[in-house]
C-alpha positions, 0 to 999 in steps of 0.5 A, a space after each residue: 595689841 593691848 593699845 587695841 584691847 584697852 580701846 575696845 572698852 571705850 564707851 560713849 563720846 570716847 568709843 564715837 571718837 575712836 571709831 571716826 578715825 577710821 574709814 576708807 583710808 585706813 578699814 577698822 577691819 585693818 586695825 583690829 586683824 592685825 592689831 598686835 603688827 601694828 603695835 609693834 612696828 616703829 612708826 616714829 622713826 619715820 620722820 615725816 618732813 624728810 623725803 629720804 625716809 620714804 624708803 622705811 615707809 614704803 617697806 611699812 606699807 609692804 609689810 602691812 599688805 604682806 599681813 593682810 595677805 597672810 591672814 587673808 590665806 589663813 581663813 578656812 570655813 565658811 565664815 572665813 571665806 567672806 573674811 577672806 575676800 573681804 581682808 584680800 581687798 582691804 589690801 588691794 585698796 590701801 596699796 592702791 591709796 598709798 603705794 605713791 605716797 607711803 608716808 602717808 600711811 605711816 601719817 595716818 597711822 601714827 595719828 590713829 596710835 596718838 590719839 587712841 593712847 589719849 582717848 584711854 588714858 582719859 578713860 583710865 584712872 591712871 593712878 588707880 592699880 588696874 590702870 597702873 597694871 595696863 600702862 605696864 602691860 602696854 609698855 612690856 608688849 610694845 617693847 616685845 613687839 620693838 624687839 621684834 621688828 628689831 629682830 626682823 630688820 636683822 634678819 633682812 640685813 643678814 639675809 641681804 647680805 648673805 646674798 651678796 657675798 654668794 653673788 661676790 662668791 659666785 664671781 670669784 669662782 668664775 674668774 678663779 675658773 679663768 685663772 686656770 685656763 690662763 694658766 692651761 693656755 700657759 702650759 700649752 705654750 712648751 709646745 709651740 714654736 719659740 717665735 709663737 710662744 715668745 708672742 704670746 707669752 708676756 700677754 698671758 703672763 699679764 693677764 694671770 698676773 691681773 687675775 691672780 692679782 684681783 683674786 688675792 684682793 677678792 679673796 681678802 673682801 669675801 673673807 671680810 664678808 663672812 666674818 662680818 656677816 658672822 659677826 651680825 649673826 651674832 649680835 642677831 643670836 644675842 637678842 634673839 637670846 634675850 628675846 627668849 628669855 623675856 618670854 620663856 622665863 618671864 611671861 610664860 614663867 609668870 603665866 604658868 604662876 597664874 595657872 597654879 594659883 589659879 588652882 586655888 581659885 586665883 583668877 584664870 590664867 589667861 589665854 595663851 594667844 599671845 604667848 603662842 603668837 610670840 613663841 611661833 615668831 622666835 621660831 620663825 626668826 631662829 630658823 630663818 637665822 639657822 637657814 642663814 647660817 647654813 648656807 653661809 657654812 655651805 659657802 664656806 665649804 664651796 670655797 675654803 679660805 683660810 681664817 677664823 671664819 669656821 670656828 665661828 660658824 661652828 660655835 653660831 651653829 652649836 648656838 642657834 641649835 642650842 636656842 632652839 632646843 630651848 624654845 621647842 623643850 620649854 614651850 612644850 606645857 600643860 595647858 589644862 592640868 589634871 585634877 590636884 586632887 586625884 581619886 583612884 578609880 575616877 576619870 579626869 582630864 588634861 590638855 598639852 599644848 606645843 606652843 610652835 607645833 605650827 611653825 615647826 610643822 610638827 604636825 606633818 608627823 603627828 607625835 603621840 604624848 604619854 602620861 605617867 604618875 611619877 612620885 616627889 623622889 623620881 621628879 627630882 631624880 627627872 630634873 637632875 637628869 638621873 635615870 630613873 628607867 622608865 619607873 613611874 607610881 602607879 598606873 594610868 588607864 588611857 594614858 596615850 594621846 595623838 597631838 592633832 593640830 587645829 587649822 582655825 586656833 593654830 593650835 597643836 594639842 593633845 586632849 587625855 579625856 578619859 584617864 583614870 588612875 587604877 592604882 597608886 605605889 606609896 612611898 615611905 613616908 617622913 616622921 608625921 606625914 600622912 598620906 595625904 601629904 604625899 605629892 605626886 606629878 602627872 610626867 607628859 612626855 613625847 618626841 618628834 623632830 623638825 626640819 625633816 628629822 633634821 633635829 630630833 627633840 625628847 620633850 617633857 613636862 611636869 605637872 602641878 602637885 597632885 595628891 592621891 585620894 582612895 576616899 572622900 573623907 580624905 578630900 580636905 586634908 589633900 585639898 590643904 595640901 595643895 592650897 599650901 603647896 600652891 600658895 608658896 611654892 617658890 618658881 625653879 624649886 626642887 620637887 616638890 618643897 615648900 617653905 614650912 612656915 609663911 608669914 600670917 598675912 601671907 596665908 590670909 591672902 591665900 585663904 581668902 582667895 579660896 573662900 571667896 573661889 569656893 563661895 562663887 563670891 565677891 564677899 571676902 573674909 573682911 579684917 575682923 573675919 581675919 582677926 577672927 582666924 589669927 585669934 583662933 589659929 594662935 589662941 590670942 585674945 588680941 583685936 588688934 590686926 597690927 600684932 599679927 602681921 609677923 606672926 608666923 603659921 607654920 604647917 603643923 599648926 595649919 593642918 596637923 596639930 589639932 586647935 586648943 581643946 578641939 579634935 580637929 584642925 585649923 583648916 578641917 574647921 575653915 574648910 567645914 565653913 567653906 563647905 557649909 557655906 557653899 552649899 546651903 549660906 551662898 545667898 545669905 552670905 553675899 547678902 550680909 547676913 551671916 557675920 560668921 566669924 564671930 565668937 561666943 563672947 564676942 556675940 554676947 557683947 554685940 547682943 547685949 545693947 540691942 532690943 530682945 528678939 535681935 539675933 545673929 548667925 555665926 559660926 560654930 566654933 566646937 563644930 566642924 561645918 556648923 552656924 548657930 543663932 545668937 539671940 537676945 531674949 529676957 527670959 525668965 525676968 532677965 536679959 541673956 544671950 541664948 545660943 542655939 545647938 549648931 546646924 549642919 549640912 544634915 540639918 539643912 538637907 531636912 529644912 533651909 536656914 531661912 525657914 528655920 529663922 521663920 519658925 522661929 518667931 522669938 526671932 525678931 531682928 538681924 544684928 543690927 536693926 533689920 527685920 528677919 523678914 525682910 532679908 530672909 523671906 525671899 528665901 521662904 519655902 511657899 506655903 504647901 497646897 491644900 491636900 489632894 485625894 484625901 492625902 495632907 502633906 506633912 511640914 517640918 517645923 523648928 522648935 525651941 522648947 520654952 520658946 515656942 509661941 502660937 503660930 497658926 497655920 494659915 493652910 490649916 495642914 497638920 504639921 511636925 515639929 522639930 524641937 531644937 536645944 538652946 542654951 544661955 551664953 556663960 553670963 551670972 545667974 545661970 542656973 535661972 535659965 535652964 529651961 530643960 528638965 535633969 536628964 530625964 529627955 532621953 533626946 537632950 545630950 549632956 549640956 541640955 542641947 537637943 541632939 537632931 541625930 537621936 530624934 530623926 528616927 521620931 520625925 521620920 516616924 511622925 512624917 509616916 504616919 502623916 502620909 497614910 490616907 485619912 480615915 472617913 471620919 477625919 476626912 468628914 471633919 476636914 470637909 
């Protein structure tokens, strides 16, 4: 099947000369239905000059009408029957093409096979890592599917023989039967006249002596034939063992891997077709093998003989009990996992999914699933199978589900749509740890049983950390938390431990994927931004990303202890960026036209070799979820770098970025060269309309003092200005520059800077009176 993908992406001459492989020999119908099949058969074993290898090729063809038919029965709805018809003629029409010559079938395919491995490997840059990665994946799923087809061929040969030793069975039985009435007639003979018996004795005496002489030898050739066939079964349940491992505790294992990066805005997941596909085919060949292994018992049972042969099959029963229990209990998973930041008294969603829940017919008796809040302490207790009686952390509202099993996808799932936490029960917690470092896990659990309550299975998942919150403001901290717990939680851990401290480009690769998850970018933190980060997170002054690479960040220092001089953390200020960004800088951002990760001194330096009016935006480094403007100006008589106070959210909810930078006209360049209007003036609010019914709309200005300069406005509307503090960057001579008075501004904080908090009330009340009606004499003026 991922030959089959990778083809479909062909484009041009490549996807002409694909699509003239087909035709009415071989529909593209065929290919594209039964794709992973076709993958999966062995179709070079086939040796095309050797007329006694017609056999294999003729069960190839049977097989692939076989899939045609199944797939053709498994369409419903309306668009379905026409697939239906349309799959059950393709299967009549190849039969009737090739069922007199069935190699070649396996000739036609096996050039389709070769030469759409060629026309993609031409069209993928093998050495490139996506290449690499579909190379990889094709040869892994073509070894599953070999193994597969393995697993079938097994499968038949048991099965044949299995029939052959009943036949072998049956026989002996009758001929055992014949014994003792040779031996009946034997008996009857004490009543006979001794002339009568003397005649008839050595002729029944020979034939129980033939009898009883075949039977000893049938006997010792059924023994055989059990444990030979025990024998193969158990080389069936070793690669059926192994097939299962592959699958479970890799491919499910390193899905589930995705699943939780994912949660930190990792790429998806995945679906779980493939998964579910090869799932349902382990269960289909395990309970084929337990039928067998069943009924040889049921033989063994119909005949004793004596022998080895019941040890056996009791230990292949134990086993293929044992594989299946595996197969049900790990395939029970969390296809959708709840929120891992969970507020109280707020609804949230999850989805479980029994990946062989068709196969098994589970569905017949639809099982209810249960949600439960349990803590870190009682997951562990869960794992290592203590009893926990039933305790859970709190309780869930609309906590039960039905599984209901879905005809068209195949799917048995369960959808909890409404859950909702009402309430939550702490534990103590450890030394330094706040609440929201606490984890909790959502436990769902169900039973149900297969084979007619033949075997009965309590199954139960966890799922991924969650951390409960009772307010908003405890969002970031909880979200830190699970980023961490995502990133480095190791596979098969304990509940829920994480290393304390991970390698620098370790937690890089991790808060990068999250920025650019949270922005909606493609723009990532670039390696200056990410020295940037190390500077701040380790209080360095080095430019050199070589001396971080084994430096270490532990926990403390990503969310607990507060930065040098600040009040607040390494994440708090990251995570304020992010939010920043996300919802007012997305645009700019993806645009280039934020450097962001700048320091002060650092902008001073970039600033200084430039013309006046060259600005810059970065971040801000005292403030949680500001940006400031950087610009260069000589002002009075010498060139300095001013920095204006940070912009918040608040700030932006009044007035965007983009009309802040066209307010201001001193604002002449972006860092390097590009005029301010021609990266932001797409972004500019349109000029307000002329004023209606005697009313004129107020507009908003920013301002800054000292360096405000004439800018009539076009629309002739009155307008309000919003003055905004600036300050010159530490350079000589500072005391020339300060453009504010001593505190006599009661709007000014300390530093000068201008405080938007304290002159809301003033804007607001300018914005008012703005909005009362025009007397006649001004509305006389303005005619």
């Amino acid at each position: 099947m991922a030959m089959w993908i990778q083809a479909q992406q062909l484009q041009g001459d490549a996807l002409h000369q694909m699509q003239s492989l087909y035709g009415h020999h071989f529909p593209i119908e065929v290919r594209h239905y039964l794709s992973q099949w076709i993958e999966g058969q062995l179709w070079d074993a086939v040796d095309l000059e050797n007329p006694q290898d017609e056999f294999k090729a003729k069960r190839l063809l049977d097989g692939l009408i076989q899939e045609l038919q199944n797939k053709a029965e498994h369409q419903v709805g309306e668009d379905g029957f026409l697939l239906k018809i349309k799959l059950g003629h393709y299967a009549n029409q190849l039969k009737g093409i090739y069922d007199r010559s069935p190699l070649e079938l396996v000739r036609c395919i096996k050039h389709i096979l070769y030469t759409e491995q060629r026309l993609v490997r031409e069209a993928t840059n093998s050495a490139s890592p996506l290449g690499a990665m579909m190379d990889s994946m094709s040869q892994k799923y073509q070894q599953i599917n070999q193994a597969f087809e393995e697993l079938r061929m097994f499968s038949q040969d048991t099965e044949n023989d299995l029939r052959k030793l009943q036949h072998n069975q049956e026989y002996f039985i009758i001929q055992y039967q014949e014994s003792l009435r040779i031996q009946a007639q034997l008996s009857s003979l004490a009543t006979l006249p001794p002339a009568d018996r003397q005649l008839r004795e050595p002729g029944l005496l020979n034939k129980r002596a033939t009898v009883e002489a075949w039977l000893t030898r049938e006997a010792n050739t059924l023994q055989k034939y059990r444990l030979d066939l025990a024998e193969k079964h158990q080389k069936t349940l070793q690669l059926l063992r192994k097939q299962q491992t592959v699958i479970l505790d890799d491919e499910l294992i390193q899905w589930k891997r995705r699943q939780q990066l994912a949660g930190n805005g990792g790429p998806p997941e995945g679906g779980l077709d493939i998964l579910q596909s090869w799932c349902e085919k382990l269960a289909e060949t395990i309970w084929q093998n337990r039928q067998q292994i069943r009924r040889a018992e049921h033989l063994r049972q119909q005949l004793p003989i004596p022998g080895p042969i019941e040890d056996m099959l009791s230990e292949l029963n134990s086993t293929i009990t044992d594989i299946i229990s595996t197969l049900v209990t790990s395939t029970f998973i969390i296809e959708k996992q709840p929120p891992q930041v969970l507020k109280t008294q707020t609804k949230f969603a999850a989805t479980v999914r029994l990946l062989v829940g068709g196969k098994l017919n589970v569905h017949m008796n639809p099982p209810q699933v249960k949600a439960t809040i349990i803590s870190e302490q009682q997951a562990k207790a869960l794992l290592k199978n203590e009893n926990t009686r039933n305790e859970s952390s709190g309780e869930i509202l609309n906590n039960n589900c039905v599984m209901e099993y879905h005809q068209t996808t195949g799917t048995l799932s369960a959808h909890f749509r409404n859950m909702s936490l009402k309430r939550i029960k702490r534990s103590d917690r450890r030394g330094a740890e706040s609440v929201t470092e606490e984890k909790f896990t959502i436990l769902f659990e169900s039973q149900f049983s297969i084979g007619g309550n033949e075997l009965v299975f309590q199954v139960k998942t966890l799922s991924l950390p969650v951390v409960v919150i009772v307010h908003g403001s405890q969002d970031n901290n909880a979200t830190a938390t699970v980023l961490w717990d995502n990133a480095f939680a190791e596979p098969g851990r304990v509940p829920f431990l994480v290393p304390d401290k991970v390698l620098w480009p370790q937690l890089c690769e991790a808060i990068n994927i999250k920025y650019k998850s949270e922005v909606q970018s493609n723009r990532g933190l670039s390696e200056e931004n990410l020295v940037f980060l190390a500077q701040k997170a380790f209080s360095s002054s080095s430019n050199n990303p070589e001396d971080y690479r084994s430096m270490t960040m532990t926990w403390s220092q990503f969310n607990r202890e507060s930065l040098p001089g600040r009040n607040f953390t390494f994440w708090q200020w990251f995570d304020g960026v992010m939010e920043l960004t996300k919802k007012h800088l997305k645009p700019h951002w993806n645009d280039g036209a934020i450097l962001g990760f700048v320091n002060k001194q650092q902008a001073q330096d970039m600033l200084m070799s430039k013309p006046n009016g060259t600005f810059l935006l970065r971040f801000s480094d005292s403030e949680i979820g500001g940006i400031t403007i950087a610009w260069l100006a000589e002002k009075p008589g010498e060139r300095t770098v001013w920095n204006l106070m940070p912009f918040t959210t608040k700030d932006f909810t009044i007035r965007s970025l983009a009309d802040r930078i066209s307010d201001l006209n001193h604002l002449l360049f972006l860092y390097p060269d590009r005029s301010k209007d021609e990266v932001f003036s797409k972004y500019y609010t349109p000029p307000l309309s002329k004023a209606v019914d005697g009313y004129v709309k107020p507009q908003i200005k920013q301002v800054v003092p000292d360096f405000a300069t004439a800018n009539p406005d076009p629309s002739g509307l009155n307008q309000t200005y919003m003055d905004h503090g600036a300050s010159p960057a530490p350079v000589s001579h500072q005391h020339a520059y300060g453009i504010y008075p001593p505190m006599s501004d009661p709007v000014l904080d300390a530093d000068g800077d201008f405080n938007l908090d304290d002159t809301m009330d003033v804007a607001r009340h300018v914005e008012e009176l703005l909005r009362r009606p025009v007397d006649s004499q001004w509305g006389g003026q303005q005619s």
